[in-house]
C-alpha positions as CSV (number, residue, x, y, z in Angstrom):
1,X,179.7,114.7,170.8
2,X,180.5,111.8,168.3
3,X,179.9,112.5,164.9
4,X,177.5,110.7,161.9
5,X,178.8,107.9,160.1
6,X,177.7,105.2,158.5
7,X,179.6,102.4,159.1
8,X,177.1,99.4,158.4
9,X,177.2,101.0,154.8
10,X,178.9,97.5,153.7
11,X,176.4,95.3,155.0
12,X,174.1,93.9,152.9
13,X,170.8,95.9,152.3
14,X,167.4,93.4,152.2
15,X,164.2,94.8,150.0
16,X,161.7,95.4,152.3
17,X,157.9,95.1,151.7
18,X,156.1,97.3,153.8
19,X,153.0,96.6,153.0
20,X,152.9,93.5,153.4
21,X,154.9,94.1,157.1
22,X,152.2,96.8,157.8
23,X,149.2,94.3,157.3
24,X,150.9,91.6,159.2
25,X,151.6,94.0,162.3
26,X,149.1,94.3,165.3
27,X,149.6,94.9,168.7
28,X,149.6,91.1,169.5
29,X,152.5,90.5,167.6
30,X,154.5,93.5,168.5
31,X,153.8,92.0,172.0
32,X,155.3,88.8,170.8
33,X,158.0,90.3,169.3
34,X,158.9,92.7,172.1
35,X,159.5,89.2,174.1
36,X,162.7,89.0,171.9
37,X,162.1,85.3,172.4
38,X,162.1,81.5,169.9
39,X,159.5,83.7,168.2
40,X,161.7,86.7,167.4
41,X,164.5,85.0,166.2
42,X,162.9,81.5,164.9
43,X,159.6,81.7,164.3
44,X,157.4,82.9,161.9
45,X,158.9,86.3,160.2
46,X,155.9,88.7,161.3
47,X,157.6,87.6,164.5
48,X,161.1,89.0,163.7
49,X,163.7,87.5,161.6
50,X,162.3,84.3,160.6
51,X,165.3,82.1,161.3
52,X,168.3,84.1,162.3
53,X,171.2,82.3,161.7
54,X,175.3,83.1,160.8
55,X,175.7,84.2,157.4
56,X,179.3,85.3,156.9
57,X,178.2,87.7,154.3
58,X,176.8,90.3,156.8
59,X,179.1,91.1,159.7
60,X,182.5,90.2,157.6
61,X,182.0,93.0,154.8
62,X,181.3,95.5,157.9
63,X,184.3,94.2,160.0
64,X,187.2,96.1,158.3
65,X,185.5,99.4,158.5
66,X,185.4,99.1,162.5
67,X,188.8,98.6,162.5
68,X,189.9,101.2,160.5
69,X,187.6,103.5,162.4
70,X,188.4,102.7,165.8
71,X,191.7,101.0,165.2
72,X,191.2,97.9,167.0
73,X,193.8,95.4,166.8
74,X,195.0,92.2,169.2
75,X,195.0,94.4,172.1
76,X,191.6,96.2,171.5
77,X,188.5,95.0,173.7
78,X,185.1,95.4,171.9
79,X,181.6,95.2,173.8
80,X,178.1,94.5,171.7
81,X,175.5,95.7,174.0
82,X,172.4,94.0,171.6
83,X,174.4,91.3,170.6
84,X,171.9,88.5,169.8
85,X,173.6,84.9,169.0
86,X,176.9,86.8,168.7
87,X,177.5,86.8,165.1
88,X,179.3,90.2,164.8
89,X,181.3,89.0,167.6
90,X,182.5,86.0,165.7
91,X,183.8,87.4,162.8
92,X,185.9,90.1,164.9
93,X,187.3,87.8,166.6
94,X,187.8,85.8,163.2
95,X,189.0,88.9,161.7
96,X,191.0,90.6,164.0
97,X,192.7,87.6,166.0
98,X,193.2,87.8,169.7
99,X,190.9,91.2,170.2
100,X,188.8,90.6,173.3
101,X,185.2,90.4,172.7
102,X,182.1,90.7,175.2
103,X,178.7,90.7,173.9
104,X,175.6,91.6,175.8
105,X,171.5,90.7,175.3
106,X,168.3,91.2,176.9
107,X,167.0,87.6,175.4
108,X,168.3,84.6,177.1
109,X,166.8,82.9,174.1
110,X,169.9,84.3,172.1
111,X,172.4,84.3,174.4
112,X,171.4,80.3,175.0
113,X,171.9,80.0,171.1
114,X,174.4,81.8,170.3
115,X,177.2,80.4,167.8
116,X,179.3,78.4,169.7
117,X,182.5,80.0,170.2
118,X,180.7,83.1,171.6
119,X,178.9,81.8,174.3
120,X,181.9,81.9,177.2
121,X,181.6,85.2,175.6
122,X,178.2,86.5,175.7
123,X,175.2,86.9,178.6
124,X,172.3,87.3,179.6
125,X,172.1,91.5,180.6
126,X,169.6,95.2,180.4
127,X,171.4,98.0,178.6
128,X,169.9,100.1,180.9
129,X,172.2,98.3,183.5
130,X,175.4,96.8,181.8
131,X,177.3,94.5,184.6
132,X,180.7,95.9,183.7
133,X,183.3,98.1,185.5
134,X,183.8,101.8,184.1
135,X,185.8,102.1,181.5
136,X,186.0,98.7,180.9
137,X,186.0,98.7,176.8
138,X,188.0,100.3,173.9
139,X,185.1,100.3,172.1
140,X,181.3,99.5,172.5
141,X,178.6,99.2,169.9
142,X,175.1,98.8,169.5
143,X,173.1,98.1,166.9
144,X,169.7,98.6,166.3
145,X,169.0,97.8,170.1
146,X,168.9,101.7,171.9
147,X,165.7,102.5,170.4
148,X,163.6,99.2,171.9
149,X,163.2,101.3,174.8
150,X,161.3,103.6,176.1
151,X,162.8,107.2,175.7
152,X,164.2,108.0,179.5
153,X,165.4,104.6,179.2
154,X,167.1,104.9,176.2
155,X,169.3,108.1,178.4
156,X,170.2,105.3,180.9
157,X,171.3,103.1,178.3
158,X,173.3,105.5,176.3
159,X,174.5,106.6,179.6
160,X,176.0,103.3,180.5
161,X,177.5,103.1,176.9
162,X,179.5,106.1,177.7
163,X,180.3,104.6,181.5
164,X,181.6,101.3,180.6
165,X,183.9,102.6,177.0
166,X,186.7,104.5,177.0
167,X,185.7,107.2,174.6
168,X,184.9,105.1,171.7
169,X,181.2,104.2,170.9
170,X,178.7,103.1,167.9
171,X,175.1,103.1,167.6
172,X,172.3,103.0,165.5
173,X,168.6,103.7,166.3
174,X,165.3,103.7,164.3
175,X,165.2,107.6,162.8
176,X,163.7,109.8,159.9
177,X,164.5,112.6,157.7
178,X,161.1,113.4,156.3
179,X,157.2,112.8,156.6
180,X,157.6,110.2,153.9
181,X,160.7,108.2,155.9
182,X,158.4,108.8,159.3
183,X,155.7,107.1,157.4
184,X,157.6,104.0,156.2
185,X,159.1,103.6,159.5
186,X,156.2,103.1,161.6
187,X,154.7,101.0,158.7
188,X,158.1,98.8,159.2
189,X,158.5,99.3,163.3
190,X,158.2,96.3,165.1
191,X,160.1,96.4,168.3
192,X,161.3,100.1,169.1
193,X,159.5,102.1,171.4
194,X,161.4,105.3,170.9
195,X,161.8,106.8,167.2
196,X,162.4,110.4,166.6
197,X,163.7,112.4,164.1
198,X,167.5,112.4,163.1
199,X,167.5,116.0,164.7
200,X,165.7,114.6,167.7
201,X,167.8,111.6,168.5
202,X,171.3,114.3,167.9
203,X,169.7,116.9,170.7
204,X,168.6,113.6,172.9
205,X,172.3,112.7,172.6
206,X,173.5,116.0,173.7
207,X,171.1,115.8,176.6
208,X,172.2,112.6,178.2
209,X,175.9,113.0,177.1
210,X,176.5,110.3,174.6
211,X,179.4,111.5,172.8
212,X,179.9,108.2,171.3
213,X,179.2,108.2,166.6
214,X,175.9,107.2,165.7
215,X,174.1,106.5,162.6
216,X,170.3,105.6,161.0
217,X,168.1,102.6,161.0
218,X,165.8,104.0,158.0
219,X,164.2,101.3,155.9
């Protein structure tokens, strides 16, 4: 198996206000939100992100740790299975020029507005079935996009990671360390069907051979 680290631990960190997330939240709008539709990434911000557009002060402060830690240069190719408009895409390929970069998303709302250099880049695709041959990717990462599934279909999804890289993966899922973190991640849970405890998620990994590095989604 892979092994913890974080490397998102340069991207930006957002205050959160979970109260005011928890009193927003009913069924209807995780229903809304689960669509992964205009709503999720444009609409109103109980929806999802409230507008979600490129900000070069995410993904760029982040970029430099993933090539020190997988070594990606020209040559490397890179796969975002969750990949959303493509941002993160964008600034690897802005920052690493001429790596090869496929990006991967369950919305076709995203993939139809993703930043514009990225879309011969990006489509329309399940995690739980990635259209690529085995072995097809130095790396591939996913972020925050594993756990909006339910919990044999996360297995698949991990499993199809592993299939389609060639030894070199990156994830992070919704997780908790404690009763207190468990509390304030269902109070801030809009979209994931499957959350468990660190401990859980490392045996789950274990179980359906990911042996890709992982880290936590804990707000």
């Amino acid at each position: 198996m892979g092994r913890e680290i974080d490397l998102l631990i340069n991207y930006p960190k957002t205050k959160r206000n979970l109260d005011e997330r928890l009193e927003e939240k009913t069924e209807e709008v995780r229903a809304v939100a689960r669509k992964f539709g205009k709503e999720f990434f444009d609409g109103d911000r109980k929806y999802g992100y409230g507008g979600f557009s490129y900000q070069p002060r995410f993904w760029q402060p982040v970029i430099p740790d993933f090539r020190e830690h997988f070594g990606l240069t020209a040559e490397s190719s890179v796969l975002d299975v969750g990949c959303g408009k493509g941002f993160m895409l964008h600034d690897l390929a802005l920052l690493i020029p001429g790596i090869t970069v496929k990006g991967v998303d369950i919305s076709s709302y995203a993939v139809e507005n993703a930043i514009e250099d990225m879309k011969p880049h990006v489509s329309v695709a399940d995690a739980r079935k990635l259209p690529f041959p085995d072995r097809s990717f130095d790396v591939v990462i996913s972020i925050n996009t594993v756990h909006n599934l339910e919990k044999d279909e996360c297995g698949r999804a991990l499993r199809e990671i592993e299939r389609v890289s060639r030894g070199k993966s990156f994830i992070t899922v919704d997780a908790y360390r404690s009763e207190d973190e468990k509390k304030r991640m269902y109070a801030w849970n809009l979209t994931a069907r499957t959350i468990m405890s660190v401990d859980e998620w490392v045996a789950f990994f274990g179980e359906v051979g990911y042996t890709g590095d992982y880290f936590w989604f804990i707000p």
